[in-house]
N, C-alpha and C positions, 0 to 999 in steps of 0.2 A: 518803161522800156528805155527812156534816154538813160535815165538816172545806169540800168544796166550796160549801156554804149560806153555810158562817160567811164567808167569803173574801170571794164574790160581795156580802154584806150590808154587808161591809167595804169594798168600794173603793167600793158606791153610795153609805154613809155617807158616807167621806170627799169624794167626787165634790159630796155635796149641800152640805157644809161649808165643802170653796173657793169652789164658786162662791157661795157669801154673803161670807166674805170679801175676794174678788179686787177691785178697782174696775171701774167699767162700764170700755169701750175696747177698743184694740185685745190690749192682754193679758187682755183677758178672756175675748175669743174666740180668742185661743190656748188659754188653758188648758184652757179650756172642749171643746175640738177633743181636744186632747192628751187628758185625762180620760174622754173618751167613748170613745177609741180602747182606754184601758187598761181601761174598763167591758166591749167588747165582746169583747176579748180572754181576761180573764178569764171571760166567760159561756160562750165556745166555748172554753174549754179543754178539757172534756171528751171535744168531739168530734175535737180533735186526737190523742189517748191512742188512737183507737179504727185511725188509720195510723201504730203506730209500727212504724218498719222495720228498727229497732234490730237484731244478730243476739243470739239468747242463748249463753251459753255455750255453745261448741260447737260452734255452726252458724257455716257459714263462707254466704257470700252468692255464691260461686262453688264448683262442683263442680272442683279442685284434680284428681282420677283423672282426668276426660276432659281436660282441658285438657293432662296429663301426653302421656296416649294419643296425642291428634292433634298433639300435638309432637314424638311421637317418630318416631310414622308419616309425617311431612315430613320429617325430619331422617334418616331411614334412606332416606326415598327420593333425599335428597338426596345421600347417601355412597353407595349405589349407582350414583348418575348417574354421580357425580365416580371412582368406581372404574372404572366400565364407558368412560367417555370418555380416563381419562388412562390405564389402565395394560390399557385392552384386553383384562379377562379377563368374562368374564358371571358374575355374583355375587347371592345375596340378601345384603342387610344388616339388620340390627337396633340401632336406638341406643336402649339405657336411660335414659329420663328420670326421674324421682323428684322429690319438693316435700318437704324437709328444712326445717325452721322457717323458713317464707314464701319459700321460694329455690327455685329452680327449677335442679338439678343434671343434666350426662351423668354416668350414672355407669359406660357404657361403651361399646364397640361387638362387636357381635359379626357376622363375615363369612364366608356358608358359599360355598364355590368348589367347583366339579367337577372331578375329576384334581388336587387339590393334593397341592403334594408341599413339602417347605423350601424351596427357593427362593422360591414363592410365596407362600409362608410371609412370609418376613424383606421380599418385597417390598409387600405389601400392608401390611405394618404398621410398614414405614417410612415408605411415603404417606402413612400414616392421621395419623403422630406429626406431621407436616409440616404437616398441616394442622391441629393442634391439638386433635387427638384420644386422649386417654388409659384406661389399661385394655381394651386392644383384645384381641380372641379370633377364632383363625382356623378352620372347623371346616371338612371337608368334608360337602358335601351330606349325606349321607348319617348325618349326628350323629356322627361320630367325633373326636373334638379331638384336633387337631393342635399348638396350641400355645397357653396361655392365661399371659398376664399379668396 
């Protein structure tokens, strides 16, 4: 709080000192404008301190898990569309998203089918690489993996 006093008594001083030596005119009432600006700036300094919005160590200013979650919940519903439209079998999907220092990663897909057997095996996870899809897992309904990359 001094350190704030001593500051404030400083720019009034100086504030009172140009304008005795500035000449009357039109720079005078510049500076004179200018001066008053950095007077009231400094007196509301305080109350600026009291919105900082800064984050602290630590805290991120977005919640990074949900953001993950509803990414991955589009993105699975989207590989199921895309499964169930091009390759005609009815499927749940799962895509794993993850935030790895500020990046936002798939870090797989996983495709549970009814009645799969290898062949729909090798074809659903041919589609999948097609489309730009890596680390793919084909499981039947029922939890039993059938084939994981």
């Amino acid at each position: 709080m001094t350190a704030y006093l001593l500051t404030a008594a400083g720019v009034i001083f100086l504030t009172v000192i140009v304008s005795f030596i500035i000449p009357d005119g039109k720079l005078n009432k510049s500076v004179n404008f200018i001066l008053r600006l950095v007077c009231i700036g400094v007196l509301l300094s305080p109350v600026t301190k009291l919105f900082d919005l800064t984050p602290t160590a630590g805290e991120n200013l977005a919640d990074y898990d949900y953001i993950c979650e509803i990414y991955s919940q589009t993105q699975s519903e989207a590989v199921k569309k895309s499964v169930e439209e091009n390759l005609n079998l009815q499927c749940d999907c799962h895509v794993s998203i993850t935030m790895n220092d500020g990046v936002i990663n798939e870090d797989g897909v996983t495709v549970y089918v009814e009645d799969c057997d290898s062949e729909k095996v090798k074809i659903i996870e041919e589609y999948l690489k097609s489309i730009g899809y890596i680390n793919i897992s084909v499981n039947e309904k029922g939890n039993r993996i059938l084939q994981t990359k």
